[in-house]
N, C-alpha and C positions, 0 to 999 in steps of 0.2 A: 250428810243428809240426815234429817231429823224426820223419824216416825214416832207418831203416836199412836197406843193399840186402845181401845175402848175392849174392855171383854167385860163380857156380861153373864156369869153366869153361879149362881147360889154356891156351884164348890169351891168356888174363884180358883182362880190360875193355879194354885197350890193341885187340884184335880187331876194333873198328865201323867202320873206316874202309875196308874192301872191298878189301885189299890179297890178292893171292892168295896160297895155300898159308898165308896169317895172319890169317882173316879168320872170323866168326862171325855169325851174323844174331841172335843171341840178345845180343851186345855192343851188336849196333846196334842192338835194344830196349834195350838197357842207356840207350844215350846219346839215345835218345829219351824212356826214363821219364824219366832226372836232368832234361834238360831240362822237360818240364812241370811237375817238381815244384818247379823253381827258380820255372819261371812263377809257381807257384802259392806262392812264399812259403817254401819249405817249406828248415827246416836238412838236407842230404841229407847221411848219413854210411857211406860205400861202403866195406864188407867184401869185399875179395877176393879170395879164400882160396887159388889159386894164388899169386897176385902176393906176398900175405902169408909164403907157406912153409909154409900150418897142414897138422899132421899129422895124419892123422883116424882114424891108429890108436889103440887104445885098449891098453897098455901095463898091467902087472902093476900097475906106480907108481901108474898114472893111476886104474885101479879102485878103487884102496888107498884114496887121495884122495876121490875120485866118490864111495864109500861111507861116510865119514867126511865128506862135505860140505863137503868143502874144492876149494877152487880146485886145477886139473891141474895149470896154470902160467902165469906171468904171462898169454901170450897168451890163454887162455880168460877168464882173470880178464878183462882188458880187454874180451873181445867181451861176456861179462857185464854189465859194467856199461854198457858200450854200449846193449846189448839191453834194459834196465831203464830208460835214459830216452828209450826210441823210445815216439811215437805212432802209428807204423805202422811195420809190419815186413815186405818184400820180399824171397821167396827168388826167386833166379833161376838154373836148369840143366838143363841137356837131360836128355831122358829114354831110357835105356840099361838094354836089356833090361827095357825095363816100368817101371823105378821111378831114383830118383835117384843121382847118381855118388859115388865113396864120399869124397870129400869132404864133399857136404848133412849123409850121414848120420852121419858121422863128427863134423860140426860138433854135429848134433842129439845126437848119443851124448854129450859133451863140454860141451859148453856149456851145452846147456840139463839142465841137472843135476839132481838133486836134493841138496836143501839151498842151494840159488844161484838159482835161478831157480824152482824150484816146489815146495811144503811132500811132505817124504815120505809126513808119516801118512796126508793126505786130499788128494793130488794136486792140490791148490788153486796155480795160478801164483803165481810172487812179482811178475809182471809188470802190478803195479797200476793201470797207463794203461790198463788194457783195450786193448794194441794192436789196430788193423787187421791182417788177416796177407793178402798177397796171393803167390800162388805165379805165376810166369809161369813156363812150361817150353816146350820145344820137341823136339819129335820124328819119325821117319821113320812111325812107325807109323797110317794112317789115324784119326781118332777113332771111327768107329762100332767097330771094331776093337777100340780100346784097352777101349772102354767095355764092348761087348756080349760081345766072348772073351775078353779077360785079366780080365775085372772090374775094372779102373779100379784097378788096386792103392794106385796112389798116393794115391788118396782116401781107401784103406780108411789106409792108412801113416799119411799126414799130417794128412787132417781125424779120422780117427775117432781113430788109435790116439797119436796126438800132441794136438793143439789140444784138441779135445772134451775129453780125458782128464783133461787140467791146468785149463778149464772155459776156452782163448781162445775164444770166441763169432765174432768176426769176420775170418771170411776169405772171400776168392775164390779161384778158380782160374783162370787164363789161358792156354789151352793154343793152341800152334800148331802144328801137323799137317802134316806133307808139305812141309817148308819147300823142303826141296831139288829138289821136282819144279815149286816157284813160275817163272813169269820171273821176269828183273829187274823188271818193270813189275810184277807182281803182288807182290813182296817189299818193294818202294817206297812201294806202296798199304799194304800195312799199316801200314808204320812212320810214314806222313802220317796215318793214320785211327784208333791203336787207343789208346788212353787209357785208365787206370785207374778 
């Protein structure tokens, strides 16, 4: 089985090892998913769009392109065809000002295109493994909070006005809340306990 991880995050993946002023608990779920999914068998094929350079601006050129169903530029091309033979598909990044940092959506503007990855006429996916799609993200904002005042934007963003739309059926959402008011002992606990 083929995963691909999308992580989004300025320390990039390099971040899990608890060094300070360089350090991320969202890395250290990073390098706690890859491992179980290695457990489990699984080809793990990590995007990491810092590390990478990707620009998640969207350029005159790049619409011209976008709109004519062409690949922006090699790079997209490549995470395209990437994305096309995953059997599960893992976004991972923190949650800034309610919804994703403009890398995610920059990646989602870009990549996941149309005419490359989903039919324009009838928003049908070109993503025919029916991927799994699982979101982990991490944030300061309480969950009752997220959910009950801001309305969960990100649900509305990613499952409804994304997934749904193109018809991917299978996702989760994995949210961790208040990371930075955990102890250590409480941040330790998850990353021993939380599985996909």
């Amino acid at each position: 089985m083929k995963t691909v991880i999308i992580f989004d995050h300025p320390y990039t993946a390099t971040a899990g090892d608890n060094v300070p002023h360089h350090r991320s608990f969202l890395a250290a779920l990073l390098k706690q998913v890859t491992a179980q999914l290695h457990q489990e068998n699984n080809d793990v094929d990590l995007i990491d769009l810092h590390a990478d350079g990707f620009n998640p601006v969207m350029s005159a050129d790049d619409l011209s392109n976008w709109r004519r169903g062409q690949p922006i530029d090699p790079q997209v091309a490549d995470y395209q065809q990437r994305l096309l033979a995953a059997d599960r598909i893992i976004f991972m990044f923190p949650v800034w000002w309610e919804v994703m940092p403009a890398m995610t959506k920059g990646f989602l503007d870009k990549v996941y295109a149309k005419g490359q990855l989903y039919q324009a006429d009838n928003m049908q996916t070109k993503l025919t493994k029916q991927p799994k799609v699982d979101i982990i993200t991490t944030m300061s904002t309480p969950n009752w909070a997220y959910r009950l005042l801001f309305g969960a934007p990100l649900a509305k963003l990613l499952f409804r006005g994304t997934f749904l739309k193109t018809r991917l059926w299978h996702f989760k959402w994995h949210n961790f809340a208040q990371v930075e008011k955990k102890s250590l002992a409480q941040r330790q606990q998850v990353l021993r306990t939380f599985t996909l």
